[in-house]
N, CA, C and O of each residue as an XYZ file, in Angstrom:
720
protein
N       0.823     -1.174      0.000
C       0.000      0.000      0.000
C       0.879      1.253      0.000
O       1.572      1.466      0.995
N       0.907      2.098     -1.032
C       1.228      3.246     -1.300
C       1.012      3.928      0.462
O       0.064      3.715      1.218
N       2.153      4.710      0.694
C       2.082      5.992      1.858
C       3.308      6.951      1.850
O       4.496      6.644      1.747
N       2.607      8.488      2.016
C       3.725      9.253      1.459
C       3.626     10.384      2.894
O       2.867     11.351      2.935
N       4.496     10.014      3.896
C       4.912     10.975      4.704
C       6.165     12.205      4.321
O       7.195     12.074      3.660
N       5.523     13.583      5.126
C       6.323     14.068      4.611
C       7.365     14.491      6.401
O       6.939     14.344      7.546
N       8.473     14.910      6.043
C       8.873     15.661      7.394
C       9.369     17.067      7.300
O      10.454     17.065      6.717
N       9.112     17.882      7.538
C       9.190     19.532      7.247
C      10.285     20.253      8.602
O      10.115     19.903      9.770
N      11.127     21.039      8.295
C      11.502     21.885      9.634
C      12.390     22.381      8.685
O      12.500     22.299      7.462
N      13.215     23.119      9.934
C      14.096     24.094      9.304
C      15.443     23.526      9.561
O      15.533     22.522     10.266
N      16.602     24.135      9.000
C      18.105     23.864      9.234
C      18.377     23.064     10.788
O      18.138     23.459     11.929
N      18.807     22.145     10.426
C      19.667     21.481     12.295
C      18.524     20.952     12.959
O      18.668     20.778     14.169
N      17.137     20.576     12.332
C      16.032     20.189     13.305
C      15.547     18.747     13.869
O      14.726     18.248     14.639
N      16.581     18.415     12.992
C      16.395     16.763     13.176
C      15.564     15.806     12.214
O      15.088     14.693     12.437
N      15.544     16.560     11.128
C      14.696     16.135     10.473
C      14.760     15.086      9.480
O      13.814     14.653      8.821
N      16.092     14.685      9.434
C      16.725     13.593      8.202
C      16.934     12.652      9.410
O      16.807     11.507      8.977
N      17.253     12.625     11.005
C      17.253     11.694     11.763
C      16.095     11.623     12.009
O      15.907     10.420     11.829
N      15.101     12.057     12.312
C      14.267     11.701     12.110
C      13.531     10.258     10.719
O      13.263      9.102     11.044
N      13.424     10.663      9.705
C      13.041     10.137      8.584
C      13.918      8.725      8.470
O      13.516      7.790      7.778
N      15.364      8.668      9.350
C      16.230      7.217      9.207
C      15.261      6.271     10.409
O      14.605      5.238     10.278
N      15.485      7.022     11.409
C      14.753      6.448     12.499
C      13.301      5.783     11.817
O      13.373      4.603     11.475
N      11.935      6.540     11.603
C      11.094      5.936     11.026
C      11.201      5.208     10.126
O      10.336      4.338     10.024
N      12.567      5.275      8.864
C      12.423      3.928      8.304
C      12.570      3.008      8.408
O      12.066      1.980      7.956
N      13.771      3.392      9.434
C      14.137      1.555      9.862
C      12.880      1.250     11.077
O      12.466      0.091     11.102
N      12.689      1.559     11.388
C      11.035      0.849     12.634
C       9.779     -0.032     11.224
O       9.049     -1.003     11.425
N       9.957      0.818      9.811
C       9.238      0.366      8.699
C       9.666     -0.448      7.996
O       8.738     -0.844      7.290
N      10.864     -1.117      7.690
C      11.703     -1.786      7.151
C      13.428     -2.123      7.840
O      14.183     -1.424      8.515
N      13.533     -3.346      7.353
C      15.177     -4.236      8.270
C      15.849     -3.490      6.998
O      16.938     -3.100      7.418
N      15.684     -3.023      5.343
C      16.323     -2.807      4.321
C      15.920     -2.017      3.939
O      15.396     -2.347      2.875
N      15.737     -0.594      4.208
C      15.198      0.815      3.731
C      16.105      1.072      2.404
O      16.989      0.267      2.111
N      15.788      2.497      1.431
C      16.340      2.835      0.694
C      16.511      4.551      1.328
O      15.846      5.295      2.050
N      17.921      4.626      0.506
C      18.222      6.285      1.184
C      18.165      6.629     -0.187
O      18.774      5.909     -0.978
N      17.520      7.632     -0.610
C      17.712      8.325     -2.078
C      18.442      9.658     -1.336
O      17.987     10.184     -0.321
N      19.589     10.074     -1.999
C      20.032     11.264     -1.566
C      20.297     12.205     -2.924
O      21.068     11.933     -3.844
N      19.456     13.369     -2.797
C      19.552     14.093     -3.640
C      20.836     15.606     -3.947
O      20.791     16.644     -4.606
N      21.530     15.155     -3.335
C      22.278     16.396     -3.086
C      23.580     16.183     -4.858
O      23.849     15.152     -5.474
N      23.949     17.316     -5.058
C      24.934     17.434     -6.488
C      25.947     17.830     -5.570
O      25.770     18.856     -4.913
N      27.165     17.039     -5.411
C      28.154     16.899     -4.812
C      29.277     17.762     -5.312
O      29.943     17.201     -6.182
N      29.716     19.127     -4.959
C      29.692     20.485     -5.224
C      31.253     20.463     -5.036
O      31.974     20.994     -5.880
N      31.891     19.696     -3.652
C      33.083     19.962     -3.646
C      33.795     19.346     -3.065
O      32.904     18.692     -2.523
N      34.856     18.853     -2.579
C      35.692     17.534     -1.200
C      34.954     17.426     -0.244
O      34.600     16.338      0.211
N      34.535     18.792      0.305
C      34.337     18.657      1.574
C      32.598     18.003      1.940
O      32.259     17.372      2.941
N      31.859     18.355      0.931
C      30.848     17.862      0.676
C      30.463     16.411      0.692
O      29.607     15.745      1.275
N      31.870     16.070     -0.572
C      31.646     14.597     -0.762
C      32.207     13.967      0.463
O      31.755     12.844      0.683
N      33.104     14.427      1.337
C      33.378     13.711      2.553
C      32.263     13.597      3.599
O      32.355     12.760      4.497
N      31.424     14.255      3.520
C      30.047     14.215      4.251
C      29.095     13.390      4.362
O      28.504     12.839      5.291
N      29.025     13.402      2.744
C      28.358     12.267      1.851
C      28.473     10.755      2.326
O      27.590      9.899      2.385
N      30.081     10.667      2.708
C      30.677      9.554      2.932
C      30.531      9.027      4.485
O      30.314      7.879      4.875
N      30.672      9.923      5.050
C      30.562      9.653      6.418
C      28.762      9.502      6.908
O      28.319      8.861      7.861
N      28.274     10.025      6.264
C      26.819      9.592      6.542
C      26.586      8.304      5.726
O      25.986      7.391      6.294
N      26.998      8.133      4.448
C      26.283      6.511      4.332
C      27.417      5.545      5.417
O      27.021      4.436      5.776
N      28.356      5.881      5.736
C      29.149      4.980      6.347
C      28.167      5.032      7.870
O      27.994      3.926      8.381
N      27.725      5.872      8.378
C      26.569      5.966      9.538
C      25.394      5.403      9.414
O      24.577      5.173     10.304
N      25.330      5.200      8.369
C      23.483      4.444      7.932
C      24.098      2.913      7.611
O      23.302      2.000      7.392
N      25.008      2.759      7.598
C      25.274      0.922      7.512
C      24.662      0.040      6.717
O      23.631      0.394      6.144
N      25.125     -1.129      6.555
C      24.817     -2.332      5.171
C      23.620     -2.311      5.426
O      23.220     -2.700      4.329
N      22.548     -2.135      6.124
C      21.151     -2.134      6.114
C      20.354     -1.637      4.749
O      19.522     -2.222      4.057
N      21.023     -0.150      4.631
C      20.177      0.556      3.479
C      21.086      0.570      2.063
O      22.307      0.526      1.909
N      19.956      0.652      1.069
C      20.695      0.938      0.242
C      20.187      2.279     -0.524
O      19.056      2.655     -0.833
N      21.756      2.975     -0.748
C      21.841      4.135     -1.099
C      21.721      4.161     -3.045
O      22.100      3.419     -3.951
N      21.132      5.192     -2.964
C      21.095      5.567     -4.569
C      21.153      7.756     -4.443
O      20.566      8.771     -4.068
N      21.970      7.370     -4.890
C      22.497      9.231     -5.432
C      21.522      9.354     -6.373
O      21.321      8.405     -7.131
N      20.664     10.686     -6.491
C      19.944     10.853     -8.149
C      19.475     12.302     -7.592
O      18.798     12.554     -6.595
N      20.091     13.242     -8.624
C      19.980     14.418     -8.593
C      18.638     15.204     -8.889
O      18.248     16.250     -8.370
N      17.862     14.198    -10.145
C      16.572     15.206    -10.578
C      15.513     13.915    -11.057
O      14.299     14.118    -11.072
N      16.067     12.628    -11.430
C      14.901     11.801    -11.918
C      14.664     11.081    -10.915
O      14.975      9.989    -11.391
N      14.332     10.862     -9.834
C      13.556     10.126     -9.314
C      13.390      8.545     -9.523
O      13.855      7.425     -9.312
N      12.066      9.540    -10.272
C      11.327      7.913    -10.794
C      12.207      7.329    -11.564
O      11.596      6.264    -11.652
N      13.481      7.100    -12.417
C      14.151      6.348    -13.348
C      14.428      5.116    -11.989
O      14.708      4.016    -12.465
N      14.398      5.132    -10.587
C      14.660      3.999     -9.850
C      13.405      3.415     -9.502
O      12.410      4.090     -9.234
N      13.439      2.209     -9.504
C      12.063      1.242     -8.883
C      12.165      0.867     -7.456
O      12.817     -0.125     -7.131
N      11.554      1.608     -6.584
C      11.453      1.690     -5.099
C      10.322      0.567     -4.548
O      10.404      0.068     -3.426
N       9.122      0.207     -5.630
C       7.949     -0.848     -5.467
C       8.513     -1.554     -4.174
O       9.601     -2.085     -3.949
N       7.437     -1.380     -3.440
C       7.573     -1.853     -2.171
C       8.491     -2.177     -1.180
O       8.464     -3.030     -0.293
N       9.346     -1.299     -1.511
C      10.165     -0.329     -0.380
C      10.261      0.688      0.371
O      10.055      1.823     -0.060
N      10.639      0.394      1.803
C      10.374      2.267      2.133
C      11.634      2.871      1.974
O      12.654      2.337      2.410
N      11.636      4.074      1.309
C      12.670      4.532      0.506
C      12.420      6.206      1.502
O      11.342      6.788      1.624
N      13.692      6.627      2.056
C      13.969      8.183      2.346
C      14.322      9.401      0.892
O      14.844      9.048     -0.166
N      13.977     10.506      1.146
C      14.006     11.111      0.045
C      14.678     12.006      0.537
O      13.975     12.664      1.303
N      16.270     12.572      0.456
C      16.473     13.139      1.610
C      17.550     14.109      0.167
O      18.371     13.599     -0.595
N      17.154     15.446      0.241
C      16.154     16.264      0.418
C      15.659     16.514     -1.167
O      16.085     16.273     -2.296
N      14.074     17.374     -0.317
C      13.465     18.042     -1.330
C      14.124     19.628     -2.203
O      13.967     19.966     -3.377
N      14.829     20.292     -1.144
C      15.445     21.630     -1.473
C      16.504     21.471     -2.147
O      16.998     22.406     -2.778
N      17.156     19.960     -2.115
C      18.222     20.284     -2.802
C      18.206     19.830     -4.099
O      18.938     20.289     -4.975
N      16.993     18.493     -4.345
C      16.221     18.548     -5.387
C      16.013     19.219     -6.362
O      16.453     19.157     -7.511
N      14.794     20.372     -5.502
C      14.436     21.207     -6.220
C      15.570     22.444     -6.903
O      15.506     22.965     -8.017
N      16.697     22.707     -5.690
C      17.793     23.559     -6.655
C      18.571     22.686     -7.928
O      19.164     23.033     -8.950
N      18.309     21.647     -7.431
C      19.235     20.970     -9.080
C      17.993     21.288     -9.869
O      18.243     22.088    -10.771
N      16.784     20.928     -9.816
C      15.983     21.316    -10.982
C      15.720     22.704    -11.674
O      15.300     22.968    -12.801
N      16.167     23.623    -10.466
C      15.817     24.921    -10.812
C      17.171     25.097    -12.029
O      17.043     25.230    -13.246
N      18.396     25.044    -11.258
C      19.649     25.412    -11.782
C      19.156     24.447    -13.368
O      18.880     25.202    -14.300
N      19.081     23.440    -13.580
C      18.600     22.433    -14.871
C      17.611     23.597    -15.675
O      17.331     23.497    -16.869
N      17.304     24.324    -15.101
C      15.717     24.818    -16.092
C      16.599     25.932    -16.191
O      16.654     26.272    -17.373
N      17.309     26.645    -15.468
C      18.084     28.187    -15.878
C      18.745     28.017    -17.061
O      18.987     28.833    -17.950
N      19.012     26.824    -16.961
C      20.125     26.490    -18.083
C      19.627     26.172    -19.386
O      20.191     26.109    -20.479
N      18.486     25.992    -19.039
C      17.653     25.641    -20.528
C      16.371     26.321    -20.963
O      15.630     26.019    -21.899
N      16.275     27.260    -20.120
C      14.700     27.943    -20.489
C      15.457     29.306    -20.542
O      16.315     29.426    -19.667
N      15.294     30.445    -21.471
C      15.815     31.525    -21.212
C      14.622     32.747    -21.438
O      14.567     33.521    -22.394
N      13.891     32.695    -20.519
C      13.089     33.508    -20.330
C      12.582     34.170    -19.125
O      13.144     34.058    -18.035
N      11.491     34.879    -19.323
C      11.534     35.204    -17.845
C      11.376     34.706    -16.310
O      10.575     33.791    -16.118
N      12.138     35.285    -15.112
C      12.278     33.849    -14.169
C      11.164     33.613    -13.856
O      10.891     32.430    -13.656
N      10.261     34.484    -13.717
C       8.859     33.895    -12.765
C       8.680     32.307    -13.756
O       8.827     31.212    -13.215
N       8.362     32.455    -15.178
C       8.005     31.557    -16.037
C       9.126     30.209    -15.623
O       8.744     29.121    -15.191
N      10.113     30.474    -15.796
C      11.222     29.325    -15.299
C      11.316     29.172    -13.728
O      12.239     28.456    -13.339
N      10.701     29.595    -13.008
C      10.253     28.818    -11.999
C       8.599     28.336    -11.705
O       8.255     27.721    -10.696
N       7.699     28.744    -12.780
C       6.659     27.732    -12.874
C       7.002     26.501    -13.534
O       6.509     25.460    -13.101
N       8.212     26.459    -15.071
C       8.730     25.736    -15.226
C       9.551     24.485    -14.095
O       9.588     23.274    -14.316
N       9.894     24.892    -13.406
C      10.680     24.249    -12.854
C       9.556     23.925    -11.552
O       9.922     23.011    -10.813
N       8.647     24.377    -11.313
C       7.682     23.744    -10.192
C       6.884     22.584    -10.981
O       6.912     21.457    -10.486
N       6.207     22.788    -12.122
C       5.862     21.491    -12.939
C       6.449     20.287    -12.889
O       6.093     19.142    -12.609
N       8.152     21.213    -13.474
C       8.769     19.491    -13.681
C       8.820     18.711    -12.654
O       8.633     17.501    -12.786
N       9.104     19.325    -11.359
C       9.085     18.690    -10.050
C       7.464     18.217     -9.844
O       7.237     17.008     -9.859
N       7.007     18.603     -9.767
C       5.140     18.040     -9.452
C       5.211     16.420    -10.789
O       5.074     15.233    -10.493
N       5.409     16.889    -11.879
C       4.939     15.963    -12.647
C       6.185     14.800    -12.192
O       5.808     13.631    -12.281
N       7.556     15.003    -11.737
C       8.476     14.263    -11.429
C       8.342     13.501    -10.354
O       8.913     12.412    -10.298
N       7.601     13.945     -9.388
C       6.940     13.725     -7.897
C       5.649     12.579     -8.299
O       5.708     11.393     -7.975
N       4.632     13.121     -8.973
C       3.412     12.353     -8.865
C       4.344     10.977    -10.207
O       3.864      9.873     -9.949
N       5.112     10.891    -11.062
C       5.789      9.565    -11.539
C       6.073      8.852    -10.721
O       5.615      7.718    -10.581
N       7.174      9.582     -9.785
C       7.946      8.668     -8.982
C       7.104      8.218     -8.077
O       7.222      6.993     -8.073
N       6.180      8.612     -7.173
C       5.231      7.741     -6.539
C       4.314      7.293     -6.830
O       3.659      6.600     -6.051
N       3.902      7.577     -8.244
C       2.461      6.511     -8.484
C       2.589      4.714     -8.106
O       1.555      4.048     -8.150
N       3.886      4.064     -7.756
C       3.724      2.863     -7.328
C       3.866      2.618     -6.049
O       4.492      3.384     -5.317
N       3.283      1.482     -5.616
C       3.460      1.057     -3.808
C       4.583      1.479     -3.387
O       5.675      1.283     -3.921
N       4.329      2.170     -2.262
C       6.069      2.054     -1.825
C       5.862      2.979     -0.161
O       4.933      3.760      0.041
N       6.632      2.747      0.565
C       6.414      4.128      1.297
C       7.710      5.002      1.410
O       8.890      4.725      1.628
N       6.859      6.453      1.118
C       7.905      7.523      0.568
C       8.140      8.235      1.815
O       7.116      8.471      2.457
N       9.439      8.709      2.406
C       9.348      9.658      3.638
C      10.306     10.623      3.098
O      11.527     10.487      3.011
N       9.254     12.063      2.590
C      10.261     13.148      2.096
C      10.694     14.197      3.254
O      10.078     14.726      4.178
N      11.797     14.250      2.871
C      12.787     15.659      4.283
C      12.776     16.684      2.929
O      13.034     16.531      1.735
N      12.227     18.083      3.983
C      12.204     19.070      3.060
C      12.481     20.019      3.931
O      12.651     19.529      5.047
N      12.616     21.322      3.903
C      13.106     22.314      4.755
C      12.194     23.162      4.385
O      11.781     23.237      3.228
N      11.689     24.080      5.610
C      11.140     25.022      5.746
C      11.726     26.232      5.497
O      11.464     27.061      6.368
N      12.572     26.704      4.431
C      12.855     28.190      4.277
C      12.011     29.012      4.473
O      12.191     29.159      5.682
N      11.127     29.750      4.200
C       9.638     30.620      4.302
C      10.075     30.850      5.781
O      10.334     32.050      5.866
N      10.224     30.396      6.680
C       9.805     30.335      8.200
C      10.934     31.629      8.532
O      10.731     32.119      9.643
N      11.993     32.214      7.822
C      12.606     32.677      8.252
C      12.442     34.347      7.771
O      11.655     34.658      6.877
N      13.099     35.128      8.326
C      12.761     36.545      6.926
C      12.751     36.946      5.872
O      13.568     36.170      5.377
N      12.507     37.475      5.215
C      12.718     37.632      3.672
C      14.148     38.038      3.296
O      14.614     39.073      3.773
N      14.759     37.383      2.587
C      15.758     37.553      1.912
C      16.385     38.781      0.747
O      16.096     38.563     -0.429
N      16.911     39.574      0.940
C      17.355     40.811      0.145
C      17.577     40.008     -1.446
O      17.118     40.669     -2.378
N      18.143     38.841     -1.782
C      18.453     38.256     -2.925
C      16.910     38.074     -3.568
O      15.969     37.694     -2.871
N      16.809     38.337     -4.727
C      15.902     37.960     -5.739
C      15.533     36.363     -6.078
O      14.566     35.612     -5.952
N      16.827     36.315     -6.557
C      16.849     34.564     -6.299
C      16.676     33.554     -5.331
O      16.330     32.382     -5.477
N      16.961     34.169     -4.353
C      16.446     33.529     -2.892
C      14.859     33.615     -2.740
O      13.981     32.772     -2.560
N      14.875     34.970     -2.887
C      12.988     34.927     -2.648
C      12.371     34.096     -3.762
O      11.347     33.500     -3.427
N      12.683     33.970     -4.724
C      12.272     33.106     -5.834
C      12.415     31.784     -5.638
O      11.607     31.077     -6.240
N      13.285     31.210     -4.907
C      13.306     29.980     -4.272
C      13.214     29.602     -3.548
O      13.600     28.435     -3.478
N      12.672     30.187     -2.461
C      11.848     30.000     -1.575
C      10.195     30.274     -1.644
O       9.526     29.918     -0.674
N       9.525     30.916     -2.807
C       8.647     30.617     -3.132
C       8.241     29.159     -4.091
O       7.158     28.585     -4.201
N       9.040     28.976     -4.459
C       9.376     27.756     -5.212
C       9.215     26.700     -4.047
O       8.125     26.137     -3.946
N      10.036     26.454     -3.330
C      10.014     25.356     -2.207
C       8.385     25.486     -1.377
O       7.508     24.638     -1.210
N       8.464     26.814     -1.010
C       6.944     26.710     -0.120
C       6.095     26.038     -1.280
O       5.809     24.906     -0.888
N       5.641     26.235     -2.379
C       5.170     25.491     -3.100
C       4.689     24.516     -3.623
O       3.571     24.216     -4.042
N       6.142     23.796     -3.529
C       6.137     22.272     -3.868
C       6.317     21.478     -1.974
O       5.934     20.415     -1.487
N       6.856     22.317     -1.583
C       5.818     21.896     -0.198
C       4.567     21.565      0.307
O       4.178     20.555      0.894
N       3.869     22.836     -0.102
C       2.508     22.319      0.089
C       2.033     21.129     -0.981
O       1.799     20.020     -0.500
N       1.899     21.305     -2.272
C       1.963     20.274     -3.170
C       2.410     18.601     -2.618
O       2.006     17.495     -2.974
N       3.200     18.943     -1.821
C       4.071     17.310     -1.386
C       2.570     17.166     -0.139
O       1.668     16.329     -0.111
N       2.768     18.045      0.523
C       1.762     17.952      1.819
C       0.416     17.731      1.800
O      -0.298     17.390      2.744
N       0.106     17.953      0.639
C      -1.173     18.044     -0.004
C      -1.827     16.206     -0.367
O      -2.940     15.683     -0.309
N      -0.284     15.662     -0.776
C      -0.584     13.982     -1.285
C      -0.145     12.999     -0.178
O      -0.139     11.769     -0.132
N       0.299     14.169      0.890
C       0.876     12.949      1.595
C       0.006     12.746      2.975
O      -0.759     13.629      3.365
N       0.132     11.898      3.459
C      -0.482     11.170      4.169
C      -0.229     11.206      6.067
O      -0.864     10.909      7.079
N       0.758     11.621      5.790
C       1.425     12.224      7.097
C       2.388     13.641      6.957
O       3.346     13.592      6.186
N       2.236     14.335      7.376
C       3.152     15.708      8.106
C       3.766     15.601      9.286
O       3.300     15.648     10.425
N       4.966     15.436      8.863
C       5.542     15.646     10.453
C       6.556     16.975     10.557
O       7.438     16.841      9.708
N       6.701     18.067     11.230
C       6.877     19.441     11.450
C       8.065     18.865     12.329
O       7.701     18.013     13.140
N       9.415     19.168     12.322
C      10.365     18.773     13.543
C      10.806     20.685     14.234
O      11.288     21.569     13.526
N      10.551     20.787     15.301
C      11.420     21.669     15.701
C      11.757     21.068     17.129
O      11.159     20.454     18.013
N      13.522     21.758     16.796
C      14.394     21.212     17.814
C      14.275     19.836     18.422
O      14.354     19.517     19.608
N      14.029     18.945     17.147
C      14.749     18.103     17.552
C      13.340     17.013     17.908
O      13.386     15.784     17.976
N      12.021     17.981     18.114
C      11.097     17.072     18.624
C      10.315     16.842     17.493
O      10.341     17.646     16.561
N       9.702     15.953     17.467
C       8.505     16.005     15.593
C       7.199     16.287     16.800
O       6.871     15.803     17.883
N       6.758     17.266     15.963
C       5.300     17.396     16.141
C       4.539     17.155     14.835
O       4.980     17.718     13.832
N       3.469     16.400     14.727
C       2.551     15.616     13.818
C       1.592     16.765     13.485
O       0.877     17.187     14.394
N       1.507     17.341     12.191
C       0.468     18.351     11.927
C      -0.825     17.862     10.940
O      -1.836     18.524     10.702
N      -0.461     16.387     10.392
C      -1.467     16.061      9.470
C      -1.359     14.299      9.823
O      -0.288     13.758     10.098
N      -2.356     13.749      9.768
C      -2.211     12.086      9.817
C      -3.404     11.436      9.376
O      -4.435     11.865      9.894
N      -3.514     10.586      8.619
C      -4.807      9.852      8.107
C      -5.018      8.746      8.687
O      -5.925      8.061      8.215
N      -4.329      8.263      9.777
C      -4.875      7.194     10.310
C      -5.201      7.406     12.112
O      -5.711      6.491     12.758
């Protein structure tokens, strides 16, 4: 049976320990999808030391923007993260749409929605980590405010299909949506 929790907070909230914790209580062999574009040493040493922390249990798959090209069917698979996701998709659409940004970031909210409802149309249970930017002040950068309207977005959109909300601050999850 298809179930798509999401977990929401801001920077340092616990929110990717969180999402390991619930998978393994859901599965002995979780999947970690990690979306991050591995930018520089120090990054990729990060990279490394966290799957070396998540142990032969899970298995890891790197994938920057397609998703769905992996078959997760009845696995519970972590999606860890949505923001950084969504900046590879944004940066992907700058690079190929040359028009105006509002338009290339409806562009780039589509591809993610239509990339989102692929990758989960099969059984599986999905637990997405996404970050709450919005929560903080408005940003003097253009591009920032533009991507952070972007994320609140496909936030709600994610929150909208999923089945659970879980909100982490400091460390504690508080439950804002649940269907069972």
């Amino acid at each position: 049976m298809k179930r798509i929790i999401l977990i929401t907070g801001g920077q340092r909230s616990g929110k990717s320990s969180k999402a390991e914790e619930l998978a393994l209580s859901l599965s002995d062999h979780p999947v970690y999808l990690a979306t991050a574009h591995i930018w520089d040493e120090e990054f990729s040493e990060r990279v490394r030391r966290h799957q070396e922390r998540r142990g032969p249990q899970w298995t890891n798959i790197e994938e920057e923007m397609t998703l769905s090209k992996h078959d997760v069917t009845g696995r519970v698979v972590v999606i860890d993260c949505v923001t950084l996701w969504l900046t590879n998709i944004l940066y992907s659409e700058e690079l190929r749409v040359k028009s105006e940004e509002f338009a290339t970031l409806n562009s780039s909210l589509n591809l993610a929605k239509a990339e989102f409802d692929k990758f989960t149309a099969t059984d599986a249970t999905y637990i997405f980590v996404t970050n709450e930017i919005g929560s903080g002040g408005v940003s003097d950068n253009a591009l920032q405010r533009k991507f952070t309207d972007l994320q609140g977005w496909m936030n709600q959109y994610i929150a909208s299909k999923a089945d659970e909300v879980i909100l982490m601050v400091s460390g504690l999850p508080v439950v804002i949506k649940t269907d069972h």
